[in-house]
PDB file of N, H, CA, C and O in Angstrom:
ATOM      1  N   UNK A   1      -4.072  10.588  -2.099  1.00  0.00           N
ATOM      2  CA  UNK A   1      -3.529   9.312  -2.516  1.00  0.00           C
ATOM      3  C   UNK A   1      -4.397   8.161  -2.009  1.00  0.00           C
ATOM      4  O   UNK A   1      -5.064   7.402  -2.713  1.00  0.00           O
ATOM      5  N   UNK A   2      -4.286   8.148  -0.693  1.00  0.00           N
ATOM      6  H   UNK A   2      -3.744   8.764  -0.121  1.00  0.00           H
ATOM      7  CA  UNK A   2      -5.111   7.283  -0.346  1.00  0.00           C
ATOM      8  C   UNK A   2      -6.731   7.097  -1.063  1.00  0.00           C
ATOM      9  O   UNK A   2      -7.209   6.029  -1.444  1.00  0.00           O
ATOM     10  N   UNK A   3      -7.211   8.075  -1.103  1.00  0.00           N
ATOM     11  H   UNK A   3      -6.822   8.943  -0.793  1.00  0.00           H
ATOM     12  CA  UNK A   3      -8.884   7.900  -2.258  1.00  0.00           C
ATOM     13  C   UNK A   3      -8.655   7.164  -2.938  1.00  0.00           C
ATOM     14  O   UNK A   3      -9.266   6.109  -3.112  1.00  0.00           O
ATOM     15  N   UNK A   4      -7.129   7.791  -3.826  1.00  0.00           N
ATOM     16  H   UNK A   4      -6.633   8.647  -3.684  1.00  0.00           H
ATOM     17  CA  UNK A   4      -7.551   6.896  -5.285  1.00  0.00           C
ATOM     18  C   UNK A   4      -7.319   5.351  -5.197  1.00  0.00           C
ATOM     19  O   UNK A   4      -7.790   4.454  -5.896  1.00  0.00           O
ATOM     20  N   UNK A   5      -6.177   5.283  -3.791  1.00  0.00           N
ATOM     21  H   UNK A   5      -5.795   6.011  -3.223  1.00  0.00           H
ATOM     22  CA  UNK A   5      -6.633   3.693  -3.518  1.00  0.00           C
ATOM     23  C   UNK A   5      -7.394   2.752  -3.540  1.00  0.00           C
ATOM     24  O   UNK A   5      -7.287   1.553  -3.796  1.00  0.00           O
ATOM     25  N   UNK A   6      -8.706   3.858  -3.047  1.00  0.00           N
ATOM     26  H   UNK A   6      -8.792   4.833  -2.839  1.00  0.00           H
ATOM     27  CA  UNK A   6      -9.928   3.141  -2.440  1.00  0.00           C
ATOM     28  C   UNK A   6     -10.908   3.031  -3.729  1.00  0.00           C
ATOM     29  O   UNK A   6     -11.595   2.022  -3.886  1.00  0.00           O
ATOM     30  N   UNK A   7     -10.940   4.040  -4.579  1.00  0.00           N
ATOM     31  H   UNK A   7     -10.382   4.860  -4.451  1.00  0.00           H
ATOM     32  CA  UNK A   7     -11.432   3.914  -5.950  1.00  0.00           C
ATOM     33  C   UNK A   7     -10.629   2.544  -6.759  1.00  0.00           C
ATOM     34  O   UNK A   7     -11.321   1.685  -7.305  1.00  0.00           O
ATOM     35  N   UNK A   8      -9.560   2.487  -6.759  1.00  0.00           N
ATOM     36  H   UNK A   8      -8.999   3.185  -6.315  1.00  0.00           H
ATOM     37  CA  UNK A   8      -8.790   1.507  -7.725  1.00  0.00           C
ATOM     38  C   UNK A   8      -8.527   0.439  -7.008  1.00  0.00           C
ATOM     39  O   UNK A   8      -7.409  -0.066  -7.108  1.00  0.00           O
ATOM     40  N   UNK A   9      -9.520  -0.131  -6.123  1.00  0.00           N
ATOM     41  H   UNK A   9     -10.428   0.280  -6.041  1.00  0.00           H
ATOM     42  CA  UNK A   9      -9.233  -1.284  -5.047  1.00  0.00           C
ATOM     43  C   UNK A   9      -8.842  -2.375  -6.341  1.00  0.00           C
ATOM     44  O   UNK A   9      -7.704  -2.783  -6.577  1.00  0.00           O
ATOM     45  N   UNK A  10      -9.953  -2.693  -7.022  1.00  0.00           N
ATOM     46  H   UNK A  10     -10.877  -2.362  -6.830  1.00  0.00           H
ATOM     47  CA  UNK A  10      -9.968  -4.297  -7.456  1.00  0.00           C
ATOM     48  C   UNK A  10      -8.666  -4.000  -8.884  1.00  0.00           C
ATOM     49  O   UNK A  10      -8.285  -4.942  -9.580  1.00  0.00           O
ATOM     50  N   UNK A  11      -8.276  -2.895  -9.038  1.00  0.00           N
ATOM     51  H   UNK A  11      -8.585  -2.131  -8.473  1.00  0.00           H
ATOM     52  CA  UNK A  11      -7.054  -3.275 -10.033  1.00  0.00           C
ATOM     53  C   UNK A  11      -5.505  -3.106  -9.120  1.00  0.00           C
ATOM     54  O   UNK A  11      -4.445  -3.597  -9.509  1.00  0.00           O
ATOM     55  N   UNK A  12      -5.650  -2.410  -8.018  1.00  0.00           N
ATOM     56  H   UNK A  12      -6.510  -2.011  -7.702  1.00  0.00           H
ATOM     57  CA  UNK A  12      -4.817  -2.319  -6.767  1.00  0.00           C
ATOM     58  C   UNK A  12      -4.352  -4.334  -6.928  1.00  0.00           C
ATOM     59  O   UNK A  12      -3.338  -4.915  -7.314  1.00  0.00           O
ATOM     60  N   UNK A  13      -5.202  -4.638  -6.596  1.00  0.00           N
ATOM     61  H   UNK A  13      -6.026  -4.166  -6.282  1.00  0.00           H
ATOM     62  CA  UNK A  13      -5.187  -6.207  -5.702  1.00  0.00           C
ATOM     63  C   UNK A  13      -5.189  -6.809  -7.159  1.00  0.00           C
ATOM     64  O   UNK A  13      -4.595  -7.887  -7.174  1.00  0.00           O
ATOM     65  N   UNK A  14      -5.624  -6.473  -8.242  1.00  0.00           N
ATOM     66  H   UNK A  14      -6.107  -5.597  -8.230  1.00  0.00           H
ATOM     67  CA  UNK A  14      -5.200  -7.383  -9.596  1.00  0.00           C
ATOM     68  C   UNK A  14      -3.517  -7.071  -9.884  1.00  0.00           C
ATOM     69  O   UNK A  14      -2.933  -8.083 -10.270  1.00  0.00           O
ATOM     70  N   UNK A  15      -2.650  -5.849  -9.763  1.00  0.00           N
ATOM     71  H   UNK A  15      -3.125  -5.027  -9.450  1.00  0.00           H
ATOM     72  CA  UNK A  15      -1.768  -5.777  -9.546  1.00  0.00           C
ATOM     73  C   UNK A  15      -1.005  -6.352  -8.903  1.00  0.00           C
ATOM     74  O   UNK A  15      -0.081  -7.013  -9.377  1.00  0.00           O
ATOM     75  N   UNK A  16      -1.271  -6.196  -7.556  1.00  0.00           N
ATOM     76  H   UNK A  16      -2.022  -5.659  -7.172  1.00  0.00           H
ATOM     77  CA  UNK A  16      -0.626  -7.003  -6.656  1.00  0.00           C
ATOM     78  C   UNK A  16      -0.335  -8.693  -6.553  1.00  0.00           C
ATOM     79  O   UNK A  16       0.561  -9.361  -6.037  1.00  0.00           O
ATOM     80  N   UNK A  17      -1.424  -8.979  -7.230  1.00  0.00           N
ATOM     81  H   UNK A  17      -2.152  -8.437  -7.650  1.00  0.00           H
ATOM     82  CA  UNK A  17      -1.584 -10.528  -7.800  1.00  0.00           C
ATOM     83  C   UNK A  17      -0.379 -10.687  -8.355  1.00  0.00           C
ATOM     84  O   UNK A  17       0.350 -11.576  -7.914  1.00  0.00           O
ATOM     85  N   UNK A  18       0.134  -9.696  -9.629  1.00  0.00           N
ATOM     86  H   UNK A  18      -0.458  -8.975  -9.987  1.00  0.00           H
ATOM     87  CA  UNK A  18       0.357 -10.020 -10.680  1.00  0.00           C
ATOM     88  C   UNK A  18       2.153  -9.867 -10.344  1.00  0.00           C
ATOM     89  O   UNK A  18       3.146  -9.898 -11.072  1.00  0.00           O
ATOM     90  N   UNK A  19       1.945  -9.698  -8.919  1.00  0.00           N
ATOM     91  H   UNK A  19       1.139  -9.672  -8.328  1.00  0.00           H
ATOM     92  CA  UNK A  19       3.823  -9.215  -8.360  1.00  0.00           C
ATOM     93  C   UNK A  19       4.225  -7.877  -8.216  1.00  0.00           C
ATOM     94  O   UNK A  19       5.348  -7.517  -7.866  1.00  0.00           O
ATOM     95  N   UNK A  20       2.919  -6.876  -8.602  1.00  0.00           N
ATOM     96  H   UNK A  20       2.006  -7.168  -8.886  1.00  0.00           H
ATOM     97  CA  UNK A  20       3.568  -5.420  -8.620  1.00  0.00           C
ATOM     98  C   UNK A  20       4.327  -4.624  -7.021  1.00  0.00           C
ATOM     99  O   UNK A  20       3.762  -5.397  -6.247  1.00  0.00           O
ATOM    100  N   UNK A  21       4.700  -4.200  -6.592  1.00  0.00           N
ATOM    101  H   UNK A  21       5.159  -3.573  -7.221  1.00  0.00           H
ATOM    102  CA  UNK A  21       5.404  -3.181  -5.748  1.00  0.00           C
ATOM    103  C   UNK A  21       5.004  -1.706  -5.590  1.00  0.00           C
ATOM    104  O   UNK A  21       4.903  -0.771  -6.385  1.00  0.00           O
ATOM    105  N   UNK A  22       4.830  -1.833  -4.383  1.00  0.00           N
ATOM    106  H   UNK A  22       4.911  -2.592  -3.737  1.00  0.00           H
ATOM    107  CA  UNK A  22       4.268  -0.157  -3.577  1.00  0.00           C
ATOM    108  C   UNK A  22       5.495   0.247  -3.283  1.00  0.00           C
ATOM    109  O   UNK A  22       6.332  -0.518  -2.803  1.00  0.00           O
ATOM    110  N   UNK A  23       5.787   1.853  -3.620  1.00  0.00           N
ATOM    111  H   UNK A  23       5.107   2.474  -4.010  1.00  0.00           H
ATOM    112  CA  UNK A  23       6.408   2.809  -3.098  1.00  0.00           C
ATOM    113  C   UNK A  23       5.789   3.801  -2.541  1.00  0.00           C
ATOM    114  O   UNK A  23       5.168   4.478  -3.360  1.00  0.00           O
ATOM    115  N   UNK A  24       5.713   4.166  -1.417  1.00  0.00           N
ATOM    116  H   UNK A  24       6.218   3.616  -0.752  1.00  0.00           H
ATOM    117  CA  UNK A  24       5.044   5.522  -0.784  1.00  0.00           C
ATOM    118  C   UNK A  24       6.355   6.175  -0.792  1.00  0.00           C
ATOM    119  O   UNK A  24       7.467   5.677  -0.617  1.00  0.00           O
ATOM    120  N   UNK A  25       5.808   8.101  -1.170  1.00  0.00           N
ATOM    121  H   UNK A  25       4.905   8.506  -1.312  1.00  0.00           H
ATOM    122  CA  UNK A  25       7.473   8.760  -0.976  1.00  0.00           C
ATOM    123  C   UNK A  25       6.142  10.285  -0.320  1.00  0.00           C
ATOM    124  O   UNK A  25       5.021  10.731  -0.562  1.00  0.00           O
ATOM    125  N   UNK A  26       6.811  10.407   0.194  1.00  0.00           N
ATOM    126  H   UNK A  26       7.722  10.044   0.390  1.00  0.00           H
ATOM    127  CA  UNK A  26       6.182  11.949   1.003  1.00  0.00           C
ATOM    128  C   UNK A  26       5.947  12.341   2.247  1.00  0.00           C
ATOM    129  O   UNK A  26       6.794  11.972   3.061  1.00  0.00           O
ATOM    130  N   UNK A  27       4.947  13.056   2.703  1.00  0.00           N
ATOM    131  H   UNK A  27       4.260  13.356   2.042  1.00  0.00           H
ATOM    132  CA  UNK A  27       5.006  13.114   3.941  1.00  0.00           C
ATOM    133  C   UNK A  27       4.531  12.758   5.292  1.00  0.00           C
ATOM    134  O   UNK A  27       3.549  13.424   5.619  1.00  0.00           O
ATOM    135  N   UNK A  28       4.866  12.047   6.028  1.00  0.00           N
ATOM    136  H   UNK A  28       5.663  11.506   5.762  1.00  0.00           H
ATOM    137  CA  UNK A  28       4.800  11.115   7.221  1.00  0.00           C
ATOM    138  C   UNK A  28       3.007  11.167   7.229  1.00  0.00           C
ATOM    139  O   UNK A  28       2.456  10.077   7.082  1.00  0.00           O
ATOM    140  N   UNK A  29       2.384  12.033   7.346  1.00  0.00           N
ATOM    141  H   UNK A  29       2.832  12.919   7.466  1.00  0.00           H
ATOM    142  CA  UNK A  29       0.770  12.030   7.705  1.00  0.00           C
ATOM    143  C   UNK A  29       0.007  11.693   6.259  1.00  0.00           C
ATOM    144  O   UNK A  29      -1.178  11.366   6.187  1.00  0.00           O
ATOM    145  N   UNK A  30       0.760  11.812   5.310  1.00  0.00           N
ATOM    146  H   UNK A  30       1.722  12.078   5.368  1.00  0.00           H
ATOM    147  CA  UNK A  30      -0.019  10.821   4.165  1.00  0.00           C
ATOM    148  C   UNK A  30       0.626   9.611   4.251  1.00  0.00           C
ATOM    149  O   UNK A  30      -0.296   8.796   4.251  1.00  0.00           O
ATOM    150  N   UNK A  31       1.591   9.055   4.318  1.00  0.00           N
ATOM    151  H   UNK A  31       2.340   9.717   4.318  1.00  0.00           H
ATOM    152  CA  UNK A  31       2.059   8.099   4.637  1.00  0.00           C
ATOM    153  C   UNK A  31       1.535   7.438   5.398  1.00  0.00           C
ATOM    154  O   UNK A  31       1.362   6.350   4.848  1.00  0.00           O
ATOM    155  N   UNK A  32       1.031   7.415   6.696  1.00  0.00           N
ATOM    156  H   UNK A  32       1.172   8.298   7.143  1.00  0.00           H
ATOM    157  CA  UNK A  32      -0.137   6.753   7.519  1.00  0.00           C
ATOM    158  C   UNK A  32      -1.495   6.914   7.175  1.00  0.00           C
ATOM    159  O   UNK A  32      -2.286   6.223   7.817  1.00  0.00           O
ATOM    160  N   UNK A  33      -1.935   7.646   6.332  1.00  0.00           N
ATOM    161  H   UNK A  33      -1.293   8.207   5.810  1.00  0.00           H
ATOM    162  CA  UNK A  33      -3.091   7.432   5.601  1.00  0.00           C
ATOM    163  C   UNK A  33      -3.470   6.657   4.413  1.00  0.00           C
ATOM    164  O   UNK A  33      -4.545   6.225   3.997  1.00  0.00           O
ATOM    165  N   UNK A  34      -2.275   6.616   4.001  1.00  0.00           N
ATOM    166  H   UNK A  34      -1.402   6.968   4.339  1.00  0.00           H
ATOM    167  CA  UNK A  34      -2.019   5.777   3.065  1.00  0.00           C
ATOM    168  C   UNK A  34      -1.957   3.751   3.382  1.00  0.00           C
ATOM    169  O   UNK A  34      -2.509   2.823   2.790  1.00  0.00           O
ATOM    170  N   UNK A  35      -0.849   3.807   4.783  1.00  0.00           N
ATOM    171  H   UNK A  35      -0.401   4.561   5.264  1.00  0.00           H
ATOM    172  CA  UNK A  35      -0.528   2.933   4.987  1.00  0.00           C
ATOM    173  C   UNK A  35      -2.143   1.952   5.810  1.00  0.00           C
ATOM    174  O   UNK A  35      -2.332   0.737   5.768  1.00  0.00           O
ATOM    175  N   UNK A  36      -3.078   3.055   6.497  1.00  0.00           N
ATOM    176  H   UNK A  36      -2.924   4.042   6.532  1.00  0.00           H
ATOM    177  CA  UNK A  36      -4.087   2.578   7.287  1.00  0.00           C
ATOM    178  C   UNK A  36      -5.011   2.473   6.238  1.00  0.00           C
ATOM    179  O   UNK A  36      -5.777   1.721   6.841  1.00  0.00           O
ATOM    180  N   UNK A  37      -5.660   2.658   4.928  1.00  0.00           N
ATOM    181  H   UNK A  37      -5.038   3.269   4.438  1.00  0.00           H
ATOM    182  CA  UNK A  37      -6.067   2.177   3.760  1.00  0.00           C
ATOM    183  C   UNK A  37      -5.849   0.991   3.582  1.00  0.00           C
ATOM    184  O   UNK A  37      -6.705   0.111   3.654  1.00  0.00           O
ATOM    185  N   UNK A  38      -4.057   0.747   3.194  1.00  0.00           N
ATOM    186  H   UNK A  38      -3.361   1.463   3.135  1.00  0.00           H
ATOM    187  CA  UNK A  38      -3.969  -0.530   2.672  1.00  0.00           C
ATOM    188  C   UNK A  38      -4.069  -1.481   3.762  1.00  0.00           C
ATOM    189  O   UNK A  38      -4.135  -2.654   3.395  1.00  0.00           O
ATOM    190  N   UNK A  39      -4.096  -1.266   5.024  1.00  0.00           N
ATOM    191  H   UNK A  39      -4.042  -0.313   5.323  1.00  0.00           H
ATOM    192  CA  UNK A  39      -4.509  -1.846   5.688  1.00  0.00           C
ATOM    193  C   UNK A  39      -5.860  -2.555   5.890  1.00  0.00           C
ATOM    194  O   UNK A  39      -6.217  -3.595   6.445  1.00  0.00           O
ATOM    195  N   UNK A  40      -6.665  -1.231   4.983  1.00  0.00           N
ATOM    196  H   UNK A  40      -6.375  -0.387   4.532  1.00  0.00           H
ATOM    197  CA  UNK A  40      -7.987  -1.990   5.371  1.00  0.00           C
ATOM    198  C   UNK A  40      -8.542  -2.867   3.870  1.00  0.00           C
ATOM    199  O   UNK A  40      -9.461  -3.680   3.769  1.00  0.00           O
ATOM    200  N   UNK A  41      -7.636  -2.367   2.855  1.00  0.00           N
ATOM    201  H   UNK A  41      -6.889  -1.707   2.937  1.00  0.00           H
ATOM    202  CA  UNK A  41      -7.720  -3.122   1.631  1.00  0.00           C
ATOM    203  C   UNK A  41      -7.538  -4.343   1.723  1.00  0.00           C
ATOM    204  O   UNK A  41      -8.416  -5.193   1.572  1.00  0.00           O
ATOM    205  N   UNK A  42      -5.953  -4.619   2.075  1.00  0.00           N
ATOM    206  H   UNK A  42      -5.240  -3.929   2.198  1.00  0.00           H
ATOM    207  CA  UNK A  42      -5.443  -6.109   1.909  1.00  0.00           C
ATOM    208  C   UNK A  42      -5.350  -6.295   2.487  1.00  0.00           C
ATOM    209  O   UNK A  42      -4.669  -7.302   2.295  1.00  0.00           O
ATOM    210  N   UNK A  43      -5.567  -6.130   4.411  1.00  0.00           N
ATOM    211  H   UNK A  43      -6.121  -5.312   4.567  1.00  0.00           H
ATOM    212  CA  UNK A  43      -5.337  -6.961   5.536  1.00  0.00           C
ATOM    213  C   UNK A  43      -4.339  -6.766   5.836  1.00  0.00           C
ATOM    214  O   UNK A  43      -3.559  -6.908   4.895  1.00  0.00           O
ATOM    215  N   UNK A  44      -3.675  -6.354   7.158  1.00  0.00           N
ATOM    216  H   UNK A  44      -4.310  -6.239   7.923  1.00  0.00           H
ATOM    217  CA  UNK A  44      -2.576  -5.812   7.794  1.00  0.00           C
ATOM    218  C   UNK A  44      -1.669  -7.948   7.382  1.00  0.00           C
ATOM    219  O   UNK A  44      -0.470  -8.014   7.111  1.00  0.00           O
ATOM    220  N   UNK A  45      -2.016  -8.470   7.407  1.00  0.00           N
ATOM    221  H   UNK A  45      -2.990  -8.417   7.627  1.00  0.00           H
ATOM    222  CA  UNK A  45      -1.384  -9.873   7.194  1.00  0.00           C
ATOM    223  C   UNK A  45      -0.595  -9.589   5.829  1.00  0.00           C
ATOM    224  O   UNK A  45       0.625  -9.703   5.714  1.00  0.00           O
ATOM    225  N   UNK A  46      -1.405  -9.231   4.893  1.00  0.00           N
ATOM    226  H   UNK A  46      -2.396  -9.138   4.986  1.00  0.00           H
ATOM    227  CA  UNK A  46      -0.783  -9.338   3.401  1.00  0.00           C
ATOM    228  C   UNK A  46      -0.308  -8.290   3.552  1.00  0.00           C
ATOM    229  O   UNK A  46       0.567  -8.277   2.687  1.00  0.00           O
ATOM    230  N   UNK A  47      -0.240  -6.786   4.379  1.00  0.00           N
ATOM    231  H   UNK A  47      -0.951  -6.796   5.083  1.00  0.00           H
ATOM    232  CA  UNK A  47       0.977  -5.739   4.125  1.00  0.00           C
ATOM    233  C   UNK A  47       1.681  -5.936   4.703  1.00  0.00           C
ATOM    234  O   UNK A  47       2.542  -5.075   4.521  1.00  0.00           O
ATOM    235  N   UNK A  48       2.083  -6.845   5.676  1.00  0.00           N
ATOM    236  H   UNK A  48       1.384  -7.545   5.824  1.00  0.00           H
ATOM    237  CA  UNK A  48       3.160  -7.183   6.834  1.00  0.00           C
ATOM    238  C   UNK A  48       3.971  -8.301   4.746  1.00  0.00           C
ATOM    239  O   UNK A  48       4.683  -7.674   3.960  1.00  0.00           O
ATOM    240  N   UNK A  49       3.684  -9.319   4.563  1.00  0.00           N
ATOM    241  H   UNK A  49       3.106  -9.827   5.201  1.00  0.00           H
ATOM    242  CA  UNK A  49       4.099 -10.079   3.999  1.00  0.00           C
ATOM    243  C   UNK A  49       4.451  -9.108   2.488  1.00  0.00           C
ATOM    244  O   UNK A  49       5.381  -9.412   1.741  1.00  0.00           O
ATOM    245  N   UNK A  50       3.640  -8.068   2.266  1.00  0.00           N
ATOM    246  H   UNK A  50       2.885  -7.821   2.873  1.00  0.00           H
ATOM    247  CA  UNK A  50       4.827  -7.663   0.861  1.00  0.00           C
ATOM    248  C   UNK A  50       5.373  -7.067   1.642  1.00  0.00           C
ATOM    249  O   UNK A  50       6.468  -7.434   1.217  1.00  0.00           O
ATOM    250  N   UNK A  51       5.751  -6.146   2.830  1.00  0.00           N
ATOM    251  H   UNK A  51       4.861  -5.847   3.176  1.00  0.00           H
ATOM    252  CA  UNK A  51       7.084  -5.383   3.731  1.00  0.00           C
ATOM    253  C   UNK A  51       8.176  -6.436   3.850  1.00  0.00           C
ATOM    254  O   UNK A  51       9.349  -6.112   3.664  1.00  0.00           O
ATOM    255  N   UNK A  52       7.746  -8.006   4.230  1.00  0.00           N
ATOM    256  H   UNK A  52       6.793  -8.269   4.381  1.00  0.00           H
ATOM    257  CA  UNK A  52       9.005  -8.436   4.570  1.00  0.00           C
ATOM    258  C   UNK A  52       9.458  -8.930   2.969  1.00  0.00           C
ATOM    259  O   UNK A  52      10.580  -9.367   2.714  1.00  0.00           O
ATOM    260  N   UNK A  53       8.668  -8.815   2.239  1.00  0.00           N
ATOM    261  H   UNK A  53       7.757  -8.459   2.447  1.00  0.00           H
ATOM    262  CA  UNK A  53       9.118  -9.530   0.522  1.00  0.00           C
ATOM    263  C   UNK A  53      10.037  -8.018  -0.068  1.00  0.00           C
ATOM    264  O   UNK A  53      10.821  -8.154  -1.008  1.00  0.00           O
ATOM    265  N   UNK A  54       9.898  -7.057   0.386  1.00  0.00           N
ATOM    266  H   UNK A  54       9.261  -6.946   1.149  1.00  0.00           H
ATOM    267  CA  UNK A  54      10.549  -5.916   0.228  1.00  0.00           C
ATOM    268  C   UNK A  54       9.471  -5.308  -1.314  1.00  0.00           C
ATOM    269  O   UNK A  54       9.886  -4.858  -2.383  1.00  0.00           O
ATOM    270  N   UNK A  55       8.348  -5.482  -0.958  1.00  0.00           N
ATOM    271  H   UNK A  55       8.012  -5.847  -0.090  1.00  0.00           H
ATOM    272  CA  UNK A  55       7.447  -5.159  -1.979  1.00  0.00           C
ATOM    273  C   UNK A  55       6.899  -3.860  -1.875  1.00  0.00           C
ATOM    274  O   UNK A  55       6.861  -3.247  -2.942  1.00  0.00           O
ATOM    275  N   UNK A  56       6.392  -3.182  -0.714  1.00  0.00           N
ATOM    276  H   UNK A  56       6.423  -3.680   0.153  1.00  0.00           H
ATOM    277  CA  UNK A  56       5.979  -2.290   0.350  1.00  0.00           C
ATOM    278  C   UNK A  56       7.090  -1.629   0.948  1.00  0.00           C
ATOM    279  O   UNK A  56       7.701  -2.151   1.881  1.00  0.00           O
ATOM    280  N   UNK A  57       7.436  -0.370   0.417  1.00  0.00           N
ATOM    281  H   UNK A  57       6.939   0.054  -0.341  1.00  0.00           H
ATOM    282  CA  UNK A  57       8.477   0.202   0.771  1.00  0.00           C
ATOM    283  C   UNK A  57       8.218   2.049   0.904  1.00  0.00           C
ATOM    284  O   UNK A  57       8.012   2.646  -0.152  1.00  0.00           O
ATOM    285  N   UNK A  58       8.236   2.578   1.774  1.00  0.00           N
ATOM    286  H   UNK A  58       8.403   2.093   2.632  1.00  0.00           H
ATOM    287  CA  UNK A  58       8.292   4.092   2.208  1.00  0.00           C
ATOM    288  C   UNK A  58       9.067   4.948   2.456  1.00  0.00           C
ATOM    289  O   UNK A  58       9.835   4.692   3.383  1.00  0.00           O
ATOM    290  N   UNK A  59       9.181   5.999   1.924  1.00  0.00           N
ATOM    291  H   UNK A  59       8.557   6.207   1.171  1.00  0.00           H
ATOM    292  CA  UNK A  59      10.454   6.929   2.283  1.00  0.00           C
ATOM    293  C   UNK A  59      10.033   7.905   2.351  1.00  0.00           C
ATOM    294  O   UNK A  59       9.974   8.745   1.452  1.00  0.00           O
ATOM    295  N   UNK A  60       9.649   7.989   3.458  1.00  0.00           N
ATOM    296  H   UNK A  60       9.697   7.307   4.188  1.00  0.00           H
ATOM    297  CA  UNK A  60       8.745   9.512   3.818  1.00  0.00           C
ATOM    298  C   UNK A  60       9.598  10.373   5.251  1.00  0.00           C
ATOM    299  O   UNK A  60      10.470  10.012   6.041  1.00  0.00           O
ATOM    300  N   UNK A  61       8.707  11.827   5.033  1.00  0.00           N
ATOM    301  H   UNK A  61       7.999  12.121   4.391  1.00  0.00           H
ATOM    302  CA  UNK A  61       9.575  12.773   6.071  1.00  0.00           C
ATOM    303  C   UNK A  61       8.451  13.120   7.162  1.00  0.00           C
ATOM    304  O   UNK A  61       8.727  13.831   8.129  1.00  0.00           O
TER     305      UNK A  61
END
């Protein structure tokens, strides 16, 4: 998951522009691989701010 993040950066962040919403669903160690990506994509600032917009949301085991 995380790869294809890193491949689909600039339509990732054209999305996100555009108001879209992250769901992560699976398991806890992709889930932090996932989450330390978008970290390095959009800046732990802009994933803190779609978490509190309820944009960025995880339900993992």
């Amino acid at each position: 998951m995380q790869d294809v993040l890193v491949v689909k950066k600039a339509e990732l962040i054209d999305w996100l522009e555009q108001g879209a919403c992250l769901y992560i669903c699976g398991s806890l160690n992709m889930a932090k691989a996932v989450d330390a990506t978008l970290q390095e994509i959009l800046g732990i600032e802009q994933l803190h701010t779609l978490r509190k917009a309820g944009r960025y949301r995880r339900d993992v085991y």
